[in-house]
Structure formats: structure tokens, C-alpha cells
ZAMARGU-4260 file (C-alpha; in steps of 0.2 Angstrom, whole numbers, plus 5000, padded with zeros to 4 digits):
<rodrens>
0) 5000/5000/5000 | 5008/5017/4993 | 5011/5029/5008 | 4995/5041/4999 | 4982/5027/5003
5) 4990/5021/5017 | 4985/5040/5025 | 4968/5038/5019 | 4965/5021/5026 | 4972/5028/5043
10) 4960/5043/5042 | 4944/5033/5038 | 4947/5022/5052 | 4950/5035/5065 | 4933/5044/5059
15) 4924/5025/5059 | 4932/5023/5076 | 4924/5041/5082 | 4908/5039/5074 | 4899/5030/5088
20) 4905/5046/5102 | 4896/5057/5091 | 4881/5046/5087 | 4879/5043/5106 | 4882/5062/5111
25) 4869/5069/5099 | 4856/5054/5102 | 4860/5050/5120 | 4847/5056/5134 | 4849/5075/5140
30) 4850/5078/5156 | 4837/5093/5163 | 4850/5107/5164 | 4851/5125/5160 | 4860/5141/5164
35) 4854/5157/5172 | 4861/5169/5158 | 4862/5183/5174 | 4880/5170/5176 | 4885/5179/5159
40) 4881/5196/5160 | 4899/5201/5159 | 4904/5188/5145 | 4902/5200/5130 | 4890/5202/5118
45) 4872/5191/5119 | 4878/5180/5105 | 4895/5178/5115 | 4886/5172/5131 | 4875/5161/5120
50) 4889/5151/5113 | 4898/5149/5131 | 4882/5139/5134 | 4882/5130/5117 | 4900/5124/5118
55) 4896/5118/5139 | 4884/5108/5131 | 4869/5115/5137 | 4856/5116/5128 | 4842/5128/5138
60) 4843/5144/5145 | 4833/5155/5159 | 4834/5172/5153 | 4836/5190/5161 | 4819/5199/5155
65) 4821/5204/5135 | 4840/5202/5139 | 4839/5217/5131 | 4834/5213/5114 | 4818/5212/5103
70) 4809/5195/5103 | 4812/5192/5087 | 4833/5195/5089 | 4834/5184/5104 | 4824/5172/5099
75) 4835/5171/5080 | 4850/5170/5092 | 4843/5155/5103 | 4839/5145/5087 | 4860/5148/5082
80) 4866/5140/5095 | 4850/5125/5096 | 4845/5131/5113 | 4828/5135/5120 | 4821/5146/5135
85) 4814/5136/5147 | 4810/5150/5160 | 4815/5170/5162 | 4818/5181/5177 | 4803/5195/5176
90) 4803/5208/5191 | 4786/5208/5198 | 4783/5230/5194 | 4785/5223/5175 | 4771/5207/5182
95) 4762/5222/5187 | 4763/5234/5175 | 4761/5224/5160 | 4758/5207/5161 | 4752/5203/5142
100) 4767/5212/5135 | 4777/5200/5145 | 4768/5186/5139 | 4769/5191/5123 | 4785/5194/5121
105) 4789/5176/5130 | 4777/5168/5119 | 4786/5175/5104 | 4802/5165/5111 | 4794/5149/5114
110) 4796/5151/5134 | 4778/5148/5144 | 4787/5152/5164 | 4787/5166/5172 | 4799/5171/5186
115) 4799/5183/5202 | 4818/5183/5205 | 4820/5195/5218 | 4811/5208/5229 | 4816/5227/5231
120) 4818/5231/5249 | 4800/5239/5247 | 4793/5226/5242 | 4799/5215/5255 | 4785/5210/5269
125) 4790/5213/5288 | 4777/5203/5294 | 4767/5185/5292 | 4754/5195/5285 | 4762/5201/5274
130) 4771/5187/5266 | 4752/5179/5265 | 4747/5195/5257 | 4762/5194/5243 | 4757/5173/5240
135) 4737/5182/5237 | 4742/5193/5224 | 4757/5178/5216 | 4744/5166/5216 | 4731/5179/5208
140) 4745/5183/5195 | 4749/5165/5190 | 4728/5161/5189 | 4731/5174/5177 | 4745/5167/5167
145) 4739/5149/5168 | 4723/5154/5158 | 4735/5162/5144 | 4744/5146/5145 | 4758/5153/5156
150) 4767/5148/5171 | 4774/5159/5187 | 4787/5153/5198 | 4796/5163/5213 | 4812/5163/5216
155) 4820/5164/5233 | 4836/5173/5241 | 4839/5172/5262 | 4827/5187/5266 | 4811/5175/5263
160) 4816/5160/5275 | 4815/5172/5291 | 4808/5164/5302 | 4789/5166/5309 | 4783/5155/5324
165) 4790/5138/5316 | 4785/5145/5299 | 4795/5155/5286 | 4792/5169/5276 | 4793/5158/5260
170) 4781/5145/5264 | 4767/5156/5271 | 4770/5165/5255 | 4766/5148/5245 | 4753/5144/5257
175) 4742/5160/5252 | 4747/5157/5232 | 4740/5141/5231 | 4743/5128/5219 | 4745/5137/5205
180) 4764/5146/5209 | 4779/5136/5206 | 4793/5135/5216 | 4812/5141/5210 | 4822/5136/5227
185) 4837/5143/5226 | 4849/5131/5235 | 4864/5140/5239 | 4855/5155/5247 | 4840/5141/5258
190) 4859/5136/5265 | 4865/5154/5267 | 4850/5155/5278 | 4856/5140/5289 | 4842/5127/5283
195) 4844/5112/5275 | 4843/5111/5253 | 4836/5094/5254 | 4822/5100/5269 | 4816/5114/5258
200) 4816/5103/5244 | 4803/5091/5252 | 4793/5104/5259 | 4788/5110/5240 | 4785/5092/5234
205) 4774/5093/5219 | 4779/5110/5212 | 4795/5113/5209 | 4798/5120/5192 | 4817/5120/5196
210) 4831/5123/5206 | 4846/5135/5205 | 4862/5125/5204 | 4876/5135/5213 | 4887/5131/5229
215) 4894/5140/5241 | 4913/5140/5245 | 4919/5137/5263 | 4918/5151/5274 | 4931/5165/5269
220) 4935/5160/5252 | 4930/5166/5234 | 4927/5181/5243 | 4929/5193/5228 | 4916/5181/5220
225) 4904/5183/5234 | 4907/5167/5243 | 4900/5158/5228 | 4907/5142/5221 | 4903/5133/5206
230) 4894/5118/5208 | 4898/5103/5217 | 4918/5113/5221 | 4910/5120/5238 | 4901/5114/5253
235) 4884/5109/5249 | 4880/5091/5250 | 4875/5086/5234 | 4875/5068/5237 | 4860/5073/5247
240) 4853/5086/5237 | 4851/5077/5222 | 4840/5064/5227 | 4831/5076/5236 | 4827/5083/5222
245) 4823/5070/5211 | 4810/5065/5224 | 4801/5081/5227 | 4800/5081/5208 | 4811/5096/5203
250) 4809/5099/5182 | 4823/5110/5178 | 4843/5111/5184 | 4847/5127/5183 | 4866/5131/5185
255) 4868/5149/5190 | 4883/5161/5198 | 4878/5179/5205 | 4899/5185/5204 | 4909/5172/5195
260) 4927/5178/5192 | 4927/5166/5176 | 4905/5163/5170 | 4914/5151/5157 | 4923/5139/5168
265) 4908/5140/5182 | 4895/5133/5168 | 4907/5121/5162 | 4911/5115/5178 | 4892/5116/5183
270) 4886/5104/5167 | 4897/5093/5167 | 4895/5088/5185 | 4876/5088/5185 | 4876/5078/5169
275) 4888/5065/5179 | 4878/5064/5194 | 4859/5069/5189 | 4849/5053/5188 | 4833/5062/5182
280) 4833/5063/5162 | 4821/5076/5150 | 4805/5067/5142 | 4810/5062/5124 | 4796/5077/5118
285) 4807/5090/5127 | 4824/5085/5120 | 4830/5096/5104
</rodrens>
């Protein structure tokens, strides 16, 4: 065999021998993650955070509002990079002020959830009764939504899980919403608040939309990161979490980062080890 052919033999038999790593990587099960694009708010351009998630491996997204963009722009920019929005961060003064034109504009992106990511301080009940008043007016907003077909989750820091004879602030707020508001637990702040992830996980069995995938980094590290840690690199037991999890039924893994020194490595390092210890897999009608 001339040293030509010989090349090409060589070649075809590296590529038949890699074949069946691609076939099993595009038709293999996907794991239930996605990213919280606030992570890559200082990664460049939207396009540039896009493909950060793209080349992780992830395939959903939980955006930041209109992430700044028409709906027809974001959504030509999702459909690049093969990625869909599964949920998007909505302060509740936009809930309030325009809740079709929110709707709308999600519709127009294929996303149907909603989510109240954080409260302004004024916002922020001081009392039991207030946090059952707040649930009132979610679990009216999300009626709303669920007869336009959308859903409304809320989204928890430390502030909610104060504590009011045995009860916190988060679950009396739930408790008023009714069934119709999801849950978005946020694990690294239930802990912040010195309770246990895979408690709080239980105690919203049933309707958990998702989680927020982050870890916190032992006490007095990461500091110029905000004490965050990518996860499964800090201190939250995820050999319990994870199950936890599973069981209460939790839809989306959400891997998310409020000051990462390096969003690209933190996402990486966030998919790749939820897609090596995640059990749970998406329904065949939800893969892309």
C-alpha cells in the first residue's frame, strides 16, 4: 500500500472509530440542565454568552427579561446556537405593569414560565401577614397566566426563609398562592440561611419548576466572587441534594453564579458535574 492510501486508510478508520462518540452524544438522553444567563452578564456580547452555553453543552437557557433585545433577535440567536428558553427572570413591577406584554414577548420565544427573581427592599413584607398577602396577589398573577397558558414561579434569596413561629416567610407566602405558583428554590441561598437544601426541597414536593444550581465556597474563600462556588467545588452536600430533588420532583437544573470571576469555567464546571451525577433525564418530547 503506497504511503497516499495508506494516509487515507488511517483517516477513515480514526473517523469510523469516532463515529459512535458522536452518534451517542447527539442521540444520547439529555439531562434537565440549564443556565441562568444573569452567570454571563459580563461575558460580552448576547451572542457571546449564547455560545459559552452552546460549547458547555447545554442546551436551555433562563433568561434575564428581554435580555435586552427584541423577541424576534433573541429568539433568532437561541435557534443559532440549538438552545431554548425554558424560564426568564421577570421583576414583579413589570408582572404588574404589563403582564400581556410580558407574555407576549415570551410567547414569541417559545418560553411559557414566568419568574419573580428577587424583591426590592419595598417590596419585602416585615410581617406573616404580609408574606400571605404577597402569595394572594402571586397566586392571583399566576391564575392569570395559567389561563394564557403561562406559568409563574418565585424565586428565593435568604430574606424569605425568616423565620415566623416555626413557619418561614417563603412558605406562608406559598401557602396564600396556592397551587398554582411554582417553586424556584434557590439552594445555595436556603443554606445561606442555615436550613437544610434537601428540607426545603421536600417541603415544595409537587411544584418545583426547578432549582438554582450553585454552591457556596467554605467560609472565607471566593470572597471577591461573593462566597460563591461553582457547583459541586464547595460545601453543599450534593449527594444529598440530588435525590432530594429527584423526589420532590424538581423539572429544571438550573446552574447559576451571582459574581463568578470566570462565568465560562463555572458553567462548564456546573454541566458537566450535574450531567455526571443527575439521575433524572428530560421526556423524549422536550429533547431538541
Amino acid at each position: 500500500m503506497n504511503t497516499p492510501v495508506r494516509k487515507a486508510a488511517t483517516l477513515a478508520l480514526l473517523l469510523l472509530a469516532t463515529l459512535p462518540a458522536f452518534a451517542h452524544e447527539a442521540a444520547g438522553p439529555q439531562k434537565p440542565i440549564a443556565v441562568q444567563m444573569y452567570t454571563l452578564r459580563n461575558a460580552g456580547a448576547l451572542d457571546q454568552q449564547l455560545k459559552i452555553v452552546h460549547d458547555a453543552g447545554v442546551h436551555a437557557v433562563e433568561t434575564v427579561g428581554t435580555q435586552g433585545v427584541s423577541a424576534t433577535e433573541l429568539k433568532q440567536l437561541l435557534d443559532r446556537y440549538a438552545i431554548k428558553a425554558v424560564s426568564s427572570h421577570v421583576p414583579l413591577a413589570e408582572l404588574r405593569k404589563d403582564l400581556d406584554g410580558v407574555m407576549a414577548f415570551n410567547r414569541s420565544i417559545g418560553n411559557t414560565t414566568l419568574v419573580v427573581p428577587y424583591l426590592d427592599a419595598k417590596d419585602r413584607p416585615t410581617d406573616a401577614a404580609g408574606w400571605t398577602a404577597l402569595g394572594q396577589e402571586l397566586g392571583r398573577i399566576a391564575k392569570q397566566g395559567r389561563a394564557k397558558g403561562m406559568r409563574l414561579a418565585y424565586h428565593n434569596h435568604d430574606f424569605e426563609l425568616v423565620d415566623f413561629n416555626g413557619t418561614t416567610g417563603l412558605e406562608l407566602l406559598f401557602a396564600a398562592a396556592g397551587p398554582d405558583l411554582q417553586t424556584e428554590l434557590d439552594l445555595a441561598w436556603v443554606a445561606r440561611a442555615g436550613l437544610d437544601p434537601a428540607v426545603m426541597l421536600a417541603k415544595f414536593r409537587g411544584r418545583l419548576f426547578a432549582v438554582h444550581a450553585k454552591d457556596n465556597a467554605p467560609k472565607g474563600q471566593a470572597e471577591d466572587e461573593g462566597g460563591f462556588a461553582a457547583v459541586g467545588q464547595g460545601v453543599l452536600d450534593w449527594n444529598a441534594i440530588l435525590p432530594a430533588a429527584a423526589a420532590a420532583g424538581v423539572q429544571w437544573y438550573i446552574v447559576e453564579h451571582d459574581q463568578p470571576r470566570d462565568p465560562a469555567k463555572v458553567i462548564q464546571t456546573g454541566a458537566d458535574y450535574l450531567r455526571e451525577h443527575l439521575t433524572v433525564t428530560l421526556p423524549t418530547n422536550a429533547q431538541r
